[in-house]
N, C-alpha and C positions, 0 to 999 in steps of 0.2 A: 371198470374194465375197459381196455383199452379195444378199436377197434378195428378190428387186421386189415389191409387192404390185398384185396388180391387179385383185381383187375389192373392188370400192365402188360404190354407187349414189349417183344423188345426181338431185334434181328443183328447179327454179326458179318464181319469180316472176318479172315485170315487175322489179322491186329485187331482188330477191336472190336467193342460190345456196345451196341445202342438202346439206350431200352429209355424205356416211357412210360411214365408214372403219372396218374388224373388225379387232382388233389382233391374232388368235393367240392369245389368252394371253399375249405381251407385255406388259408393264408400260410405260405411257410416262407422262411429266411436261411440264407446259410446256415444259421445256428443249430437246425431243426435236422441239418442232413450230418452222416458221421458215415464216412468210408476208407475202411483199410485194407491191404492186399488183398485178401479173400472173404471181408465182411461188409456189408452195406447196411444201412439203419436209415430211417427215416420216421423221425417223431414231431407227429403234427395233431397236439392231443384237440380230440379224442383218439384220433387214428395214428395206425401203429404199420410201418413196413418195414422187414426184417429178414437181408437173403446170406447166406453165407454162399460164396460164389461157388463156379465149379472147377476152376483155377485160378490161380493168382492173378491179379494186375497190376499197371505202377497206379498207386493212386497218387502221387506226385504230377504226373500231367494229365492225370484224369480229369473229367470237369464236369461239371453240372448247369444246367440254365434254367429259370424260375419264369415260365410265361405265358398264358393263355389258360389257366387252369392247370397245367401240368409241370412236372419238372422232367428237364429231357441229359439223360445221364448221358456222355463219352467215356466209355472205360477201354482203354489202351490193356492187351495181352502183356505178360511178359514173356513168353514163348505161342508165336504163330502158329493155331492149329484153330481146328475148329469144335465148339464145344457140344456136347451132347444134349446139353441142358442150360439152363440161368444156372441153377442151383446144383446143390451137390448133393446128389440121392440117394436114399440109403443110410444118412448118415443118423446114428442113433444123438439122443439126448446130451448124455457124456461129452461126445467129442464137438456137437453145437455147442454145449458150455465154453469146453476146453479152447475151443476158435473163436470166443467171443471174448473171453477172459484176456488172448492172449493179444489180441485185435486192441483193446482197452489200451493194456497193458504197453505197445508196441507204442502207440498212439502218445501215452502221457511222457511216455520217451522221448519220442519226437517231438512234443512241446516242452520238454523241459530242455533239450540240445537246442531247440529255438528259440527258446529264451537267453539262454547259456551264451548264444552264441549274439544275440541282440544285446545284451551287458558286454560282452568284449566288446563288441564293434562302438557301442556308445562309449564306455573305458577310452576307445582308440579316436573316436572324433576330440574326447575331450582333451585326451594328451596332444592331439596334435594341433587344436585350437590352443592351449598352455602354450605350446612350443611356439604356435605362430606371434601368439601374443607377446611373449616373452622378446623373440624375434625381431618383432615391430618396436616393442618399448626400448628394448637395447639401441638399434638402430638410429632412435628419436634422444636416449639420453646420449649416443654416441655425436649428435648433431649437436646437440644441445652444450658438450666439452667443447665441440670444436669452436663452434658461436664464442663463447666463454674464452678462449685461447685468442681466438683472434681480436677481440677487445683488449686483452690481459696484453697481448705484443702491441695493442694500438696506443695503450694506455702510456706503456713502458718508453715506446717509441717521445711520443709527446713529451714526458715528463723530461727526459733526458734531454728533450730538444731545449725544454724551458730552462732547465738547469743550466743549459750552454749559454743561452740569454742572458739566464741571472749574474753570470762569469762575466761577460763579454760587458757588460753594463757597470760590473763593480770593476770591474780592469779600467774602462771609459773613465766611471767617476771618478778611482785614484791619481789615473794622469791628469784630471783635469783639476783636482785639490794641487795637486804638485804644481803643475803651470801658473794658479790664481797663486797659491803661496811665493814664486819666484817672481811673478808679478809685483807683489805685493814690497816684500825685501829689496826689490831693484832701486824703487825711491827713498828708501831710507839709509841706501848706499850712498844714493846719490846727496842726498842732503846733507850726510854726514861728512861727505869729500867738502862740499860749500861749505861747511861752518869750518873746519879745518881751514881752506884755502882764506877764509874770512880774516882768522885769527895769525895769518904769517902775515895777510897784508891787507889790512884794514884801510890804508889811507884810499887802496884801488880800489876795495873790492866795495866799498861805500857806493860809489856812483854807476857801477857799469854792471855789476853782479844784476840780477836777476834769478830767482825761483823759476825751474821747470814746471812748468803743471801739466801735471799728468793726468791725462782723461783715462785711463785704459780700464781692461773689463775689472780687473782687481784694485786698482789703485783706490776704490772710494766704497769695497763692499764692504765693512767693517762699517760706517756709520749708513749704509745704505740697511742695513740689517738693524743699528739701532732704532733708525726711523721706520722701519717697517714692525719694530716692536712696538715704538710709542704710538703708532695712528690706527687705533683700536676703533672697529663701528661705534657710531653713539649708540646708547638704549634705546629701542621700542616706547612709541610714543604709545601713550593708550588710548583705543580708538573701540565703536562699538562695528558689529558685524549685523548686516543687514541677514536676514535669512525669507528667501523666498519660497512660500509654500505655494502649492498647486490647486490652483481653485477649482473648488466643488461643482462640480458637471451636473446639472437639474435635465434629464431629458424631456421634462415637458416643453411643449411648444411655447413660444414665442407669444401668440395671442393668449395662452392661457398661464401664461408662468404667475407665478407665487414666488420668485424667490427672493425677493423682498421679506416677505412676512417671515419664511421657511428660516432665512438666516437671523429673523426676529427671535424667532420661537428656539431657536437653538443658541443663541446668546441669552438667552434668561434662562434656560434650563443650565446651563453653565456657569451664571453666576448663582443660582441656587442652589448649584453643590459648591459654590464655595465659602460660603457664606453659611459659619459654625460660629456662635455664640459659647464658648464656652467659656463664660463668666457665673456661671448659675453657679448659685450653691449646691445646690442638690448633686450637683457633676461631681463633686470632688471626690467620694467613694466609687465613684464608674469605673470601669478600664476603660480602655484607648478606645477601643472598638466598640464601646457601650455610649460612648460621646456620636457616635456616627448617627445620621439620621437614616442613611441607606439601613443602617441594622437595627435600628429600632423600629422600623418600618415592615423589615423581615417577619421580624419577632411578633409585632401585632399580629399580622398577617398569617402567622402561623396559631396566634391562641385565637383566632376568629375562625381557623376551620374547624379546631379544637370544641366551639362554640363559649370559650370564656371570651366574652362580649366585654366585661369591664376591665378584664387587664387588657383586651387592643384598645378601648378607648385611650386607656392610660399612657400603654407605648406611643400611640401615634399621638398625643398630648405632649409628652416631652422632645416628640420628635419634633412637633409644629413650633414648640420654644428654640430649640434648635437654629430649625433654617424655614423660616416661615412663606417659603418661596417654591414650595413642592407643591403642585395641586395633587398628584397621590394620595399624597397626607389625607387634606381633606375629603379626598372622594371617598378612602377608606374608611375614615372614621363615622360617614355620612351613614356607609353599610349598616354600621356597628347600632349607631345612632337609631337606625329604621327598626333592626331588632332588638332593641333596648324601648322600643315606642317613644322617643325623644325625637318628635316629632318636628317640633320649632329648630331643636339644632341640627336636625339632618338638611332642612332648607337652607341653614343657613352655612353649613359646611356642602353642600352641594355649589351653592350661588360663589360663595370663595373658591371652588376650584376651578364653574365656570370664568371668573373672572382673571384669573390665574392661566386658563388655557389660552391663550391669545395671543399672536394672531392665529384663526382658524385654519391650522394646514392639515395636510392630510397624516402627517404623525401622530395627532393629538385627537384625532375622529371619534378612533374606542372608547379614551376619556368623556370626551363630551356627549359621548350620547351615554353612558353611563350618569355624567349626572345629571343632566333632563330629565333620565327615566329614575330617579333615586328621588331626585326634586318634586317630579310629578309622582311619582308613588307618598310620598307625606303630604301634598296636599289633596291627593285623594280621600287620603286616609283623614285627613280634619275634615273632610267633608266640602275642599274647595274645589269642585271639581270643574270649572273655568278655566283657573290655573293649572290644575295637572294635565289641563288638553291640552293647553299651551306648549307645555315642556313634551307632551309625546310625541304633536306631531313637526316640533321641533328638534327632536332626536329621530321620528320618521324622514324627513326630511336630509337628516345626515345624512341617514342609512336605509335609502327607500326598499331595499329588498328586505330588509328582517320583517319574517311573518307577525315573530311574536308582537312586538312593539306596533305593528298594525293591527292585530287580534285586541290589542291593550285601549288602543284608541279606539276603537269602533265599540269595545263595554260601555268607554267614560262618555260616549258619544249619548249612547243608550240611554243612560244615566242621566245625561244632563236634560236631555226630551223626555225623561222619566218625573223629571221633578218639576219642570215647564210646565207638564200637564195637568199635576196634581195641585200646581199653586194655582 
């Protein structure tokens, strides 16, 4: 049940109605107020205020203010007078319904004309955003013909100027064939008048006659044009082409460089990949890619995580006949070796790939301490444990920060003062 409130004062003018409503401690929001001409409401659950006025107002410029505990209402008259009451007295049940019904009623109207009329007005931003836009784009493709046009006349312009070139040049070239052609005809006039004159009077024209020679630009382009056919470039001698590549940049310093060994160690890994025997019999059922020691190298490598231990031996076995210049090879098959318990040939595929790494740079580190610690792991394992010291704190020493291989050495340590004591 809702709970009525009925402490409010409230005093007027001639125009208007002030009144003042204590909310409780309730919290209320616009939402919570509803007033129309002759109706007022205020629902702020649990509490309920509800006055049907005692004349009409505009509730259009009426107004409300939410503050201090109370909300302080402005109700504007629509006819100046002064009222007898807030409310309207007397009035039965019925006709409260009938004012409240029609209060609702008036109300959903007026939001539905303000809705009504919020869809046109939006209807009318968008068409005349369309229109502007439209506006603008016309505008821009009208920019954009014009652009277009004045290229189209720049184009047309040129083209006809070139055209009048192209004219002016073959007009040039025709008078100028015609000129060297009458050039050319003049001396053969002329020689032809000499032998004539020759043949009326040979006994004169023997000693005094003379040949004009004629230098001119035509007189001699017919064999000037033979010889410019016959004196053809000689051929291309064959020569080889030097090609210089851009030498490798070591940023290590100058007291500490390596690159001596570094360019060591990267010419043997380079002629180990090139260097493929592939004369074995066993090859000739292979494919191409089965001859590669990079893939049969893979291939181990992948049945050793697999844990078939005797086909990687095998792969990296055919691989080492191959190109027996990969320490890989053997530090792989060294692995394989340890958990096969082939103890002798894990030392001895270990010591081949130390001797394979070299010179010691810092490319080939992982390698070699890999097989110190592979080395020293089987002669631990025969029970040599002198030598396995040797190889751990000889891979400690590559690599002084790895705990483990320090953990490893400080056992075989144990071990070896373990056995000292007992002999």
């Amino acid at each position: 049940m809702p709970v009525w409130l009925r402490e409010h004062s409230w005093r007027q003018t001639l125009t208007a109605v002030y009144l003042s409503l204590p909310l409780r401690g309730a919290r209320a929001t616009p939402a919570n107020i509803f007033c129309s001409e002759q109706y007022l409401k205020v629902s702020i659950p649990p509490f309920l205020f509800e006055a049907v006025l005692y004349a009409p107002i505009d509730d259009a410029n009426s107004t409300a203010k939410i503050g201090n505990g109370n909300i302080f209402f402005t109700l504007y008259k629509k006819e100046p007078a002064l009222w007898d009451s807030l409310t309207l007295a007397n009035a039965d049940k019925e006709k409260l319904q009938c004012l409240r019904e029609n209060a609702v009623l008036k109300a959903q109207e007026k939001a539905k004309e303000e809705t009504e009329a919020k869809k046109i007005t939006k209807q009318e931003h968008k068409k005349y955003a369309l229109e502007a836009t439209m506006k603008v784009e016309e505008a821009e493709r009208k920019r954009i013909e014009d652009l277009k046009e004045k290229e189209r006349q720049k184009v047309t312009k040129e083209l006809e100027l070139w055209k009048n070139q192209q004219k002016d040049g073959d007009k040039y070239k025709s008078i100028q064939a015609k000129e060297e052609l009458h050039q050319e005809t003049e001396p053969l006039k002329e020689r032809k008048n000499e032998k004539m004159n020759k043949t009326r009077i040979p006994n004169e024209g023997s000693s005094k006659t003379r040949l004009k020679s004629t230098r001119g630009h035509g007189s001699c382009s017919i064999f000037s044009q033979n010889l410019k056919e016959e004196q053809l470039p000689a051929p291309r001698v064959a020569a080889t082409i030097k090609v210089n590549f851009t030498p490798r940049v070591f940023p290590t310093a100058l007291r500490e460089s390596r690159v001596a060994e570094e360019e060591e160690w990267l010419h043997k890994q380079a002629e180990a990949r090139r260097i493929i025997n592939s004369d074995l019999s066993e090859l000739e059922d292979l494919k191409e890619e089965e001859k590669n020691p990079d893939w049969l190298k893979d291939k181990g490598n992948k049945m050793f995580a697999m844990g078939d231990y005797l086909g990687a031996v095998n792969a990296y076995n055919l691989a080492v006949r191959l190109n027996n210049k990969l320490p890989l090879l053997y530090l792989n098959r060294a692995a394989c070796h340890l958990k096969l318990r082939n103890l002798h040939k894990a030392i001895e595929d270990s010591s081949k790939a130390l001797e394979l790494l070299t010179p010691p740079v810092p490319d080939n580190e992982n390698a070699r301490v890999k097989a110190h610690v592979r080395r020293g792991t089987a002669f631990c394992q025969l029970e040599l444990y002198t030598e396995g010291l040797q190889d751990y704190e000889a891979a400690l020493k590559i690599d002084p920060k790895n705990k483990i291989i320090e953990k490893d050495a400080e056992k075989i340590r144990h071990l070896i003062q373990g056995t000292m004591q007992s002999s």
